[in-house]
N, C-alpha and C positions, 0 to 999 in steps of 0.2 A: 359191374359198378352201378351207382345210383348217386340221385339227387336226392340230397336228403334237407329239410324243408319246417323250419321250427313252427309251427302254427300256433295263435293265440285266436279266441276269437274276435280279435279286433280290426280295425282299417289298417293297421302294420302286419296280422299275418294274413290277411284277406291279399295284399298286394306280395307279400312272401310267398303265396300260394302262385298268385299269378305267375311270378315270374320263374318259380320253379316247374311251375306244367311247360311252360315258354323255352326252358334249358333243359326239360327231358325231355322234349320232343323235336328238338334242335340237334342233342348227343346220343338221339335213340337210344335211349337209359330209362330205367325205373323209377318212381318217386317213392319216398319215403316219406309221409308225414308224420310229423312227430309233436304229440300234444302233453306235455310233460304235470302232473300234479304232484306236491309236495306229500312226499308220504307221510298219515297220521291225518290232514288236513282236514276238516271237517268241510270247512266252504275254501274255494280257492278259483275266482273269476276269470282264471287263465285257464283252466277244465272248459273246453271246447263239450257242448251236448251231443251225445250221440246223431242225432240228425243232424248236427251240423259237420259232421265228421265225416258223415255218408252222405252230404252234397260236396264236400271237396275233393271226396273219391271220385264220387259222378263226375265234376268238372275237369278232372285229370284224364279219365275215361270218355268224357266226350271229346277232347282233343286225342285222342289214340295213345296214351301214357299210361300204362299199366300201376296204378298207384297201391301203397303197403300203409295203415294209418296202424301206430302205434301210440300207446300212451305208459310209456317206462315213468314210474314214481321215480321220484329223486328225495334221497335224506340230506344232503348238506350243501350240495353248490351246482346250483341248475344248469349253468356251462359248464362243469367237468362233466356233468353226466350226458348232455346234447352232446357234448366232444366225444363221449364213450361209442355212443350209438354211434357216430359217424365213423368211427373207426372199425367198429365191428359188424356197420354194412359197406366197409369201402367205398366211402363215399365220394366221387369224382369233384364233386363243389358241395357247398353248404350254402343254404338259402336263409336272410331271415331278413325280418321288418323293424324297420327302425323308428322311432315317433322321437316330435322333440322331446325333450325334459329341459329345463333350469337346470343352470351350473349346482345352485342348492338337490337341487333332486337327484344329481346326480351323485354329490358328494354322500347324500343320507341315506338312500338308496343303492349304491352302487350302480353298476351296468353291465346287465347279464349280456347283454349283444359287443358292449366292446370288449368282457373279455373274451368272447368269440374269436372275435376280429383279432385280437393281438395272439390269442396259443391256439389258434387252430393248427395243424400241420397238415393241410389241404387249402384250397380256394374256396375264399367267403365271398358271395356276391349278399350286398346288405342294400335292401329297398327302402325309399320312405313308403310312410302312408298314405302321401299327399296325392297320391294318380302320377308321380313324375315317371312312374314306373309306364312305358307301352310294348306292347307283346311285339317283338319283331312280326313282319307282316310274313314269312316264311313260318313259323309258328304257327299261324292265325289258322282253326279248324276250319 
């Protein structure tokens, strides 16, 4: 089993990352990051760069969590396809980062994390990006 781990490169999946290295090395499990880009896309700001993909492994691996970064395109609904990958690595929890949005932003937008949260069929643990998130101190390398 693993922890599997939606990263953006923003303050919501920076503190997603945290608290997923924080629950695989609490559940002595694997992490899975997962960096998802719109297949076809030419630009798409949620594309985590290479280097930043290879310091969030290093940070899994400095606390002793063997981490997996993958980057699965998606054609049509970016939570059915997070939800795919989690089922086809068994994933024991799903980690993601949540930021506010406006009720408006929401409506126009949608909300790829809450429908996480409503059809996942495993445990969602969902952080803000605000720091509310702290690494249990048993965690802490």
């Amino acid at each position: 089993m693993s922890i599997i781990v939606g990263f953006v490169p923003t303050p919501a999946g920076e503190a997603a990352l945290t608290a997923g290295i924080a629950e695989a090395k609490l559940r002595n499990e694997d992490l899975v990051i997962v960096n998802s880009a719109r297949e076809g896309a030419l630009v798409d700001k949620s594309v985590a760069p290479d280097n930043v993909l290879a310091r969030a492994a290093s940070r899994a691996a400095e606390a002793g969590v063997m981490a997996t970064v993958i980057q699965p395109p998606y054609q049509h609904d970016l939570a059915d396809e997070f939800l795919d990958v989690a089922r086809e690595a068994n994933a024991s929890l799903i980690v993601i980062g949540l930021r506010h949005r406006t009720q408006v932003g929401k409506f126009i937008l949608g909300s790829h994390a809450q429908r996480i949260l409503m059809q996942a069929d495993r445990p969602v643990l969902a952080v803000k990006a605000d720091g509310a998130w702290e690494v249990p101190r048993s965690a802490r390398p």
